[in-house]
Backbone as ProteinMPNN parsed JSONL, in Angstrom:
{"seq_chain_A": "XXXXXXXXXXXXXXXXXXXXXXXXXXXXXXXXXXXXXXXXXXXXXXXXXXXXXXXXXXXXXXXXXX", "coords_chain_A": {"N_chain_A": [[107.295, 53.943, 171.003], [107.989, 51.837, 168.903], [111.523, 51.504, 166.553], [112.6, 50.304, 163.024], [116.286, 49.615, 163.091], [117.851, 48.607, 161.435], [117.819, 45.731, 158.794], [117.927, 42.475, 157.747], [117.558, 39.431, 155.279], [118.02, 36.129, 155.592], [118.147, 33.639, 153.579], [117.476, 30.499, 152.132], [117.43, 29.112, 148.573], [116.049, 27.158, 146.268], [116.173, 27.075, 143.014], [115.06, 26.331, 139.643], [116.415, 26.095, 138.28], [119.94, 27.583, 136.531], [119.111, 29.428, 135.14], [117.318, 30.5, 136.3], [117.979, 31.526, 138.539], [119.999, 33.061, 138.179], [118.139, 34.863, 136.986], [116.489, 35.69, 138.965], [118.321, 37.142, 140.36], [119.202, 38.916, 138.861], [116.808, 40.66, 139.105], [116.705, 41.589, 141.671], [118.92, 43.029, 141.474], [117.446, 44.956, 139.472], [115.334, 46.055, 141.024], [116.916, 47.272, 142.999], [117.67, 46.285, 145.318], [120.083, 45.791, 147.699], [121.867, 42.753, 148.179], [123.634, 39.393, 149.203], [125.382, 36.981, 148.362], [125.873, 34.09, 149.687], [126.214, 31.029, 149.714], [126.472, 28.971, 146.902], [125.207, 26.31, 145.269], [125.179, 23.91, 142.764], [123.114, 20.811, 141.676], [123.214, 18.143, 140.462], [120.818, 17.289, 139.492], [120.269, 19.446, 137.868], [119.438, 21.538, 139.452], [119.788, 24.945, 141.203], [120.955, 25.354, 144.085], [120.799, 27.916, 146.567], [122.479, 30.472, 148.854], [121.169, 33.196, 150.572], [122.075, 36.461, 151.181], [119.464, 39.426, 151.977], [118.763, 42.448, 151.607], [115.853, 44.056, 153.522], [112.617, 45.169, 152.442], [113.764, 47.723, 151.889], [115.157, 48.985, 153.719], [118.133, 50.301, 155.959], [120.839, 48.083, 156.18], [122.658, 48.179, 158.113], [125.442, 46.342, 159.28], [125.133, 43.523, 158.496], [125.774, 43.051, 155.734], [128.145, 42.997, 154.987]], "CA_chain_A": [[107.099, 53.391, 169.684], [109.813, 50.965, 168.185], [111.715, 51.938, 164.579], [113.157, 50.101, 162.963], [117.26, 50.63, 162.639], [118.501, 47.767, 160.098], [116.754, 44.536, 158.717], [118.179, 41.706, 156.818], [116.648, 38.363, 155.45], [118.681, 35.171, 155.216], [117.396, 32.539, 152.996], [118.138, 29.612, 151.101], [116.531, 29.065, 147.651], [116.006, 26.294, 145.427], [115.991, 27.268, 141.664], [114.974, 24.851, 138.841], [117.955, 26.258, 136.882], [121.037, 28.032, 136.586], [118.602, 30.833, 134.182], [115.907, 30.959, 136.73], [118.72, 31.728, 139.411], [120.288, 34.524, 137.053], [116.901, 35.81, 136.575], [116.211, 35.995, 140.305], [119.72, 37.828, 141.046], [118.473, 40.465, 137.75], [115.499, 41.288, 139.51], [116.947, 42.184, 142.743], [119.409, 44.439, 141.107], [116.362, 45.542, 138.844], [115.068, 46.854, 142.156], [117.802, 47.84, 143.961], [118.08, 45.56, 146.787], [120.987, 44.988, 148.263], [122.408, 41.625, 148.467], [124.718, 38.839, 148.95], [125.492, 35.453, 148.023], [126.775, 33.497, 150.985], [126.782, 30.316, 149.134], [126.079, 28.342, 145.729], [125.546, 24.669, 144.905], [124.305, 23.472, 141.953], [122.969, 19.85, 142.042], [122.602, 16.696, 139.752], [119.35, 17.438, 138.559], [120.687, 20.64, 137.172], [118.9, 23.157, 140.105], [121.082, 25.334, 142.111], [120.59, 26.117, 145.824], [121.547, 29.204, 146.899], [122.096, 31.052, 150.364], [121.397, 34.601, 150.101], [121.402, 37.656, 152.264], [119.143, 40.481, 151.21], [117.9, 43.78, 152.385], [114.554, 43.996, 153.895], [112.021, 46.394, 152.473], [114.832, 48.795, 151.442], [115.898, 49.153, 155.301], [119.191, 49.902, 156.085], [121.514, 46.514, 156.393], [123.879, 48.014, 158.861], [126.761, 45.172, 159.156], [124.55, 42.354, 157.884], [126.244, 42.647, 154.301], [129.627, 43.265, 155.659]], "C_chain_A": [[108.43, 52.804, 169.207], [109.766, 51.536, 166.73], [112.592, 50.65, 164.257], [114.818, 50.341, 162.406], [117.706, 49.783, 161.344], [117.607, 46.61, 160.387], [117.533, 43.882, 157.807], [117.567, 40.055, 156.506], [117.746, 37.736, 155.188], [118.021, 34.052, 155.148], [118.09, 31.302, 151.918], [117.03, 29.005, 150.141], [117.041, 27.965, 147.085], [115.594, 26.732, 144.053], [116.07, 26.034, 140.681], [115.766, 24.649, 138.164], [118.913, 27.232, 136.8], [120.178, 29.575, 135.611], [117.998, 31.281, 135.451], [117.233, 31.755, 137.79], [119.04, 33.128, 139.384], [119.151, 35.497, 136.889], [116.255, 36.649, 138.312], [117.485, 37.508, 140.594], [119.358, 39.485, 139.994], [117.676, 41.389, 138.38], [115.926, 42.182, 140.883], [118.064, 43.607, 142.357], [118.557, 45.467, 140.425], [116.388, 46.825, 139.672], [115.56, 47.084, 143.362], [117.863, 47.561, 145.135], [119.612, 45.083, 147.032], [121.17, 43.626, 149.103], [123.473, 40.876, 148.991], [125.124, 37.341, 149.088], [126.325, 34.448, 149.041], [127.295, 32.317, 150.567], [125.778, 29.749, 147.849], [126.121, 26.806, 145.654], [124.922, 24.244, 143.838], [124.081, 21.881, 141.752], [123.142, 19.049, 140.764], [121.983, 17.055, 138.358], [119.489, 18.87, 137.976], [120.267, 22.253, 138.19], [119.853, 23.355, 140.802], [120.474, 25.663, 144.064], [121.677, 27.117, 146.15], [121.238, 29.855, 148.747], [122.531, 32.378, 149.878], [120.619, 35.91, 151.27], [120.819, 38.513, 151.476], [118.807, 41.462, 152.491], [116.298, 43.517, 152.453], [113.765, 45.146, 153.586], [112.707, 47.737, 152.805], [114.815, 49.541, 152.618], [117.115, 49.261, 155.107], [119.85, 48.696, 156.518], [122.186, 46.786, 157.293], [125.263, 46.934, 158.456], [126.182, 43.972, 158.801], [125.408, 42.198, 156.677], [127.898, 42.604, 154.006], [130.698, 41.616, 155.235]], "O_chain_A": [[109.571, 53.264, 169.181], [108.836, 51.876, 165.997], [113.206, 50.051, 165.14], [114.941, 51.095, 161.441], [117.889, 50.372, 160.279], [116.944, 46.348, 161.39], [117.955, 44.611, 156.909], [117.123, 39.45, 157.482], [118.625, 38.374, 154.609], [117.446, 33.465, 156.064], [119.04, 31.401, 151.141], [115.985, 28.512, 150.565], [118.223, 27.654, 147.23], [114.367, 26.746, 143.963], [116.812, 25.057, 140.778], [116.059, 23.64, 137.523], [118.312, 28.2, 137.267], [120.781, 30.645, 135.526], [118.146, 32.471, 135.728], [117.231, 32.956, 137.52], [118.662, 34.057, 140.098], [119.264, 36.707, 136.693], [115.79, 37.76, 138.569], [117.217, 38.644, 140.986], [119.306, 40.664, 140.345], [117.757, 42.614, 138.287], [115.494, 43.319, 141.072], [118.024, 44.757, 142.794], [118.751, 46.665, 140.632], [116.906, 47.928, 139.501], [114.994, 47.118, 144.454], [118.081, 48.387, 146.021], [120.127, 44.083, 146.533], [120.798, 43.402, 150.254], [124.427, 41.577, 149.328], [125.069, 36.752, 150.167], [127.525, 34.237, 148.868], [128.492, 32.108, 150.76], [124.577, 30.013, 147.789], [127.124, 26.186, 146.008], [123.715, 24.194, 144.075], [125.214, 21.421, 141.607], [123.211, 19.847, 139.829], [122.234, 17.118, 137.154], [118.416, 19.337, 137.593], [120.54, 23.429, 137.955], [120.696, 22.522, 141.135], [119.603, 26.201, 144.747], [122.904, 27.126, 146.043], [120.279, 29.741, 149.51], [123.507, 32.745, 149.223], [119.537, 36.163, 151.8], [121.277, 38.651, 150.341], [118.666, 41.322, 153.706], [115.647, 42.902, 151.608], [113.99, 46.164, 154.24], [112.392, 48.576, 153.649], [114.47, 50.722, 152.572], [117.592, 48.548, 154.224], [119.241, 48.186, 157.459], [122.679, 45.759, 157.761], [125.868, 46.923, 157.384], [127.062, 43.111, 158.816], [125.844, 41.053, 156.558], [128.562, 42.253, 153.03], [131.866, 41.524, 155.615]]}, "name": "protein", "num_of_chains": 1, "seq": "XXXXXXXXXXXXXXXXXXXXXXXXXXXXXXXXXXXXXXXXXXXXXXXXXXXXXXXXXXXXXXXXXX"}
């Protein structure tokens, strides 16, 4: 049977706004995910793109967040 030992997601988001972004980043501390912001851009048209590591279904991260 496999376990798993650590899990991390890496994603890059498009937010419509510098609130919605903030509101995203709230929520994850809300519920206690560990994160981390790899990078930020905010565009033009006012949305930001973001690259962001998280924890997976409150798995250990091992060296993912490192």
């Amino acid at each position: 049977m496999k376990r798993i030992i650590s899990a991390c997601l890496e994603q890059t988001n498009r937010f419509e706004s510098e609130e919605e972004f903030s509101a995203f980043i709230s929520s994850m501390n809300r519920n206690q995910i560990k994160y981390k912001i790899t990078s930020k851009e905010a565009q033009p048209d006012g949305s930001v793109i973001a690259g962001v590591k998280r924890q997976y279904n409150h798995y250990d991260t091992g060296s993912y967040l490192d």
